[in-house]
DRENLO-261256 format. One record per residue: y negated, x, z negated of N, C-alpha, C in turn; residue in three letters. Coordinates in steps of 0.1 Angstrom, whole numbers. Example, Ala and Ser with C-alpha at 12.3 -4.5 7.8 and 13.67 -1.06 7.14 Angstrom:
{rec {57,132,-78},{45,123,-78},{33,132,-78},'ALA'}
{rec {22,128,-71},{11,137,-71},{0,129,-79},'SER'}
# end
This chain:
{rec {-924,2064,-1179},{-920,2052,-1173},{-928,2041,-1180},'UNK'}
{rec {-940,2031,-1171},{-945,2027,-1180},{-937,2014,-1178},'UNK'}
{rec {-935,2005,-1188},{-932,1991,-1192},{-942,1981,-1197},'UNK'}
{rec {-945,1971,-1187},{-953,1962,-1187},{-944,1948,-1192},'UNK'}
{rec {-950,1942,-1203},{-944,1931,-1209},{-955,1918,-1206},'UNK'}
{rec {-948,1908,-1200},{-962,1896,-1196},{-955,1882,-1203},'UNK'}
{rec {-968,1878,-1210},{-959,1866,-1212},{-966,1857,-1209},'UNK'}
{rec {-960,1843,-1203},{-968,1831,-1193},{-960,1821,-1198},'UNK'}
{rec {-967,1807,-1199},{-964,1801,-1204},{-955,1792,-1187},'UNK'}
{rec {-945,1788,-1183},{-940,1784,-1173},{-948,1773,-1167},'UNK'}
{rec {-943,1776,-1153},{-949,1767,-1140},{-954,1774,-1133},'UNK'}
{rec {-957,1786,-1130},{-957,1793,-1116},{-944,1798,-1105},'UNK'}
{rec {-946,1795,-1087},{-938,1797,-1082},{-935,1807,-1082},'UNK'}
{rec {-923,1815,-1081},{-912,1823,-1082},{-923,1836,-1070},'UNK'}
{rec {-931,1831,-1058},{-941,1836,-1050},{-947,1841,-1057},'UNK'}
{rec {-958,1832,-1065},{-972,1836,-1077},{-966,1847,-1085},'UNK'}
{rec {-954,1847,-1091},{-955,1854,-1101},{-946,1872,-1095},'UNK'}
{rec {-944,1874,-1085},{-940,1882,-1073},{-954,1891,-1071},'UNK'}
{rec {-965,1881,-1065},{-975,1885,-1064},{-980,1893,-1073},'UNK'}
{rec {-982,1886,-1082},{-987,1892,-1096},{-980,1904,-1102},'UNK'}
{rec {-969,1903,-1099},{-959,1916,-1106},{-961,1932,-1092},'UNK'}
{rec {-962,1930,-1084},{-966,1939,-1076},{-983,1942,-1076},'UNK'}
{rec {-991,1931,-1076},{-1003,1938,-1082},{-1005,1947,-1093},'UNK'}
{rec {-997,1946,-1107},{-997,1948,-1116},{-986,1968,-1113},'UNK'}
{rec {-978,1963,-1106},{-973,1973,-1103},{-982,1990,-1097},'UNK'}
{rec {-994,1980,-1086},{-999,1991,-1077},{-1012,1992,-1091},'UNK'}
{rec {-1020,1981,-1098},{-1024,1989,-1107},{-1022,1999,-1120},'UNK'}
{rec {-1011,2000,-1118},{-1007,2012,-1130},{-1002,2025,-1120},'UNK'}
{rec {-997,2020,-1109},{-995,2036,-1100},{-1011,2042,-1096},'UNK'}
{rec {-1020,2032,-1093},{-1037,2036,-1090},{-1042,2042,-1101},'UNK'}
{rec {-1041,2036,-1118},{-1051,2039,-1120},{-1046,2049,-1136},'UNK'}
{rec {-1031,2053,-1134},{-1032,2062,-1141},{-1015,2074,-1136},'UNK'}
{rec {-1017,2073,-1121},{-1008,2078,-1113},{-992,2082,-1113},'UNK'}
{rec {-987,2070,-1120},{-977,2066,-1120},{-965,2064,-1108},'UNK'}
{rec {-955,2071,-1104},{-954,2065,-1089},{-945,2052,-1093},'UNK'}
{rec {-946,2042,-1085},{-944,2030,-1081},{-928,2029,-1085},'UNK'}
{rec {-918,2036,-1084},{-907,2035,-1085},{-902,2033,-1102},'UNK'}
{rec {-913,2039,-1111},{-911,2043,-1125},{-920,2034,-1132},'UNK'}
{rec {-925,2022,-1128},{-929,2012,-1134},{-923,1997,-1133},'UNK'}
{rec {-922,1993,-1144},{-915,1982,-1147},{-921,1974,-1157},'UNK'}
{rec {-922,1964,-1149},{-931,1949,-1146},{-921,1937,-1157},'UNK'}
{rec {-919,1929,-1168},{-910,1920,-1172},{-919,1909,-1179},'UNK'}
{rec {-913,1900,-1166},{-924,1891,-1175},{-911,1876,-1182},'UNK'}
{rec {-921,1870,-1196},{-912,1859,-1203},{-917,1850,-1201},'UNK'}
{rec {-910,1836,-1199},{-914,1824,-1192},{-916,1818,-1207},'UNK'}
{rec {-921,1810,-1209},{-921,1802,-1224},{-925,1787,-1217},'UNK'}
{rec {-914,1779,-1223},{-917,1764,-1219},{-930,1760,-1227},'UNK'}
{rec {-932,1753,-1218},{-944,1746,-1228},{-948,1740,-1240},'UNK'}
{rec {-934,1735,-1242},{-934,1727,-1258},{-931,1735,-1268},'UNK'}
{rec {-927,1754,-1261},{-925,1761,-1272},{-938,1773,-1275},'UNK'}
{rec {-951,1769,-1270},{-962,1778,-1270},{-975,1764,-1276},'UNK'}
{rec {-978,1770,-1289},{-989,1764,-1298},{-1000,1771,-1296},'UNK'}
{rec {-1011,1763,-1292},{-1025,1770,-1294},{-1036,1759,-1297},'UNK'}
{rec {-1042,1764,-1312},{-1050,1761,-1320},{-1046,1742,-1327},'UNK'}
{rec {-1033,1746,-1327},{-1022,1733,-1337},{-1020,1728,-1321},'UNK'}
{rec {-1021,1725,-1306},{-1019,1713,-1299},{-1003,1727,-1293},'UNK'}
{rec {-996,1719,-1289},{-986,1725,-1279},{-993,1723,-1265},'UNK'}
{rec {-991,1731,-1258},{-990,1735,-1242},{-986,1721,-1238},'UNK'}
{rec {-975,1710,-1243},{-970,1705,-1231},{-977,1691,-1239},'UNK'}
{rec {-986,1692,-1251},{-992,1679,-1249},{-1009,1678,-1245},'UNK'}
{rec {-1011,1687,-1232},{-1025,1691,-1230},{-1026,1683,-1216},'UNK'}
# end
């Protein structure tokens, strides 16, 4: 059972990140034959004022 952990910093629609979680889904059933039912996709939202990169925060960019 593979377990896919994603972490994104928030602001994509509830759509985009759907999308993305079923792409992610058919590539792990493709490319190391997993069936589809036994993969699990979890992705963590992080607000922006709680994700630092290189000293600036996310939400003062």
């Amino acid at each position: 059972m593979p377990l896919v952990h994603i972490d994104l910093v928030a602001g994509r629609s509830d759509e985009q990140l759907k999308a993305m979680m079923t792409d992610v889904t058919t590539a792990i059933e493709k490319h190391i034959g997993v069936p589809r039912e036994n993969v699990k996709v979890v992705v963590n939202e992080m607000q922006p004022n709680h994700f630092m990169d290189g000293g600036v925060l996310r939400s003062e960019k």
